[in-house]
C-alpha positions in Angstrom: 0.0 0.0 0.0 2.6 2.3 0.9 4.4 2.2 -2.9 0.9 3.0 -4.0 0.5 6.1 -1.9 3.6 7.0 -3.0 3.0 6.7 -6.5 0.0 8.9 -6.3 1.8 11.7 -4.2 4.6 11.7 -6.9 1.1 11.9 -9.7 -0.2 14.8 -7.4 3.5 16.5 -7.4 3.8 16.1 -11.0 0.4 17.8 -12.1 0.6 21.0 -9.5 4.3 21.4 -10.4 4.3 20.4 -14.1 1.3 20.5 -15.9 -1.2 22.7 -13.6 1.0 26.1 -13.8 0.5 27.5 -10.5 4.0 28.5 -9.7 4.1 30.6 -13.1 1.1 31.8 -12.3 2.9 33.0 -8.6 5.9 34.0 -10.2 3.7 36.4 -12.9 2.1 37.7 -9.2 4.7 38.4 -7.3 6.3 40.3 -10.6 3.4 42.5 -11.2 3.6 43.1 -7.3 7.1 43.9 -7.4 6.4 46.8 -10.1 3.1 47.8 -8.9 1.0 46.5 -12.0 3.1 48.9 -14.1 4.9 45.8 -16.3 3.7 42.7 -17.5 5.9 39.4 -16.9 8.1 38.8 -20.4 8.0 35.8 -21.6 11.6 35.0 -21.6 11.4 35.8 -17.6 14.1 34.4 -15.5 12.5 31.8 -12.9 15.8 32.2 -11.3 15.4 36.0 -10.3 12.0 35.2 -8.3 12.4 32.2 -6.6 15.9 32.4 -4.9 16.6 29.7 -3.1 13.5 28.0 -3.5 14.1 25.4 -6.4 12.1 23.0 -4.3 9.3 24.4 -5.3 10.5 24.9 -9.2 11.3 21.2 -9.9 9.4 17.8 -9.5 12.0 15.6 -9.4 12.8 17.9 -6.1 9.6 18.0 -4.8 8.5 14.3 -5.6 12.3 13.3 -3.6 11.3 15.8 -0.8 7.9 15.2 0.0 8.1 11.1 -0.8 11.0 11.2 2.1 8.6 13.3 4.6 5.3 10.8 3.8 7.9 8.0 4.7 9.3 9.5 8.1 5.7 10.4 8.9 4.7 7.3 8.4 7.8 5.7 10.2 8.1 3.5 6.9 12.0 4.9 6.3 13.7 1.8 4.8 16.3 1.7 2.5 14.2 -0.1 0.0 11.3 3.2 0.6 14.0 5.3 0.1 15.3 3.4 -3.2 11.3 3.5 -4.6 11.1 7.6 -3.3 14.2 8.2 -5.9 12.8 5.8 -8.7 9.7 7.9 -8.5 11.5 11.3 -8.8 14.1 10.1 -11.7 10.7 9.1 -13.5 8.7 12.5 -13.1 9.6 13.2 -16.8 7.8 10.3 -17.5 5.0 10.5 -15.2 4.5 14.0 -16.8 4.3 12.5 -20.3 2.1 9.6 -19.2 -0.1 12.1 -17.6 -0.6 14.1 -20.9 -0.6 10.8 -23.3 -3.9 9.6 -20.9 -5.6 13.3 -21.4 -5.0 13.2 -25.0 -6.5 9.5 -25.3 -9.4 10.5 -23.0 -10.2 14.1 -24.7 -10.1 12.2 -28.6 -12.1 9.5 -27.0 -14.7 11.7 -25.3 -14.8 13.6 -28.8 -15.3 10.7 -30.8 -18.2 9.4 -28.5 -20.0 13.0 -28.5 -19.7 12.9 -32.4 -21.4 10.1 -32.8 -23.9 10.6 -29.8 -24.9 13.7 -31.6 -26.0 12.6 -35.1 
């Protein structure tokens, strides 16, 4: 149970890090804050200049690591197999990303397909 509650927290890391946007959407807020609405965030902005220090929060394979090793000393499930499966997870968040997309894309052209036909 536990590799599958990891597996899903690495999923969960993934989406709000990768595919969700909410950190550029942070990032394009604390810009405009910094220059009082007077500028709009370029789109060759450097991440680098906002988030000192806080790369954590930039990367999944960081986050997925970080968080995986917290659930399993919360847990008190710390094992050096654990451990081995927490960094398996975060060397795969590439792929986890793409698997994520390639199941949104097969659902969105099946869901279009069915209301095609559904609507003759």
């Amino acid at each position: 149970m536990i590799y599958i509650n990891l597996l899903i927290l690495s999923l969960i890391v993934v989406f709000i890090i990768d595919i969700s946007g909410f950190f550029r959407t942070i990032a394009k807020h604390l810009y405009r804050w910094t220059f009082n609405n007077k500028k709009e965030m370029p789109d060759n902005f450097d991440w680098d200049n906002v988030f000192i220090g806080f790369h954590i929060f930039k990367c999944s394979l960081c986050s997925t690591f970080w968080t995986g090793i917290i659930y399993l000393l919360i847990t008190s499930t710390f094992t050096i197999v654990n451990l081995g499966y927490v960094v398996l997870l975060a060397f795969l968040t590439p792929v986890l990303k793409d698997m994520m997309l390639l199941v949104k894309d097969v659902l969105t052209t099946v869901l279009n397909i069915a209301f095609k036909y559904l609507t003759r």
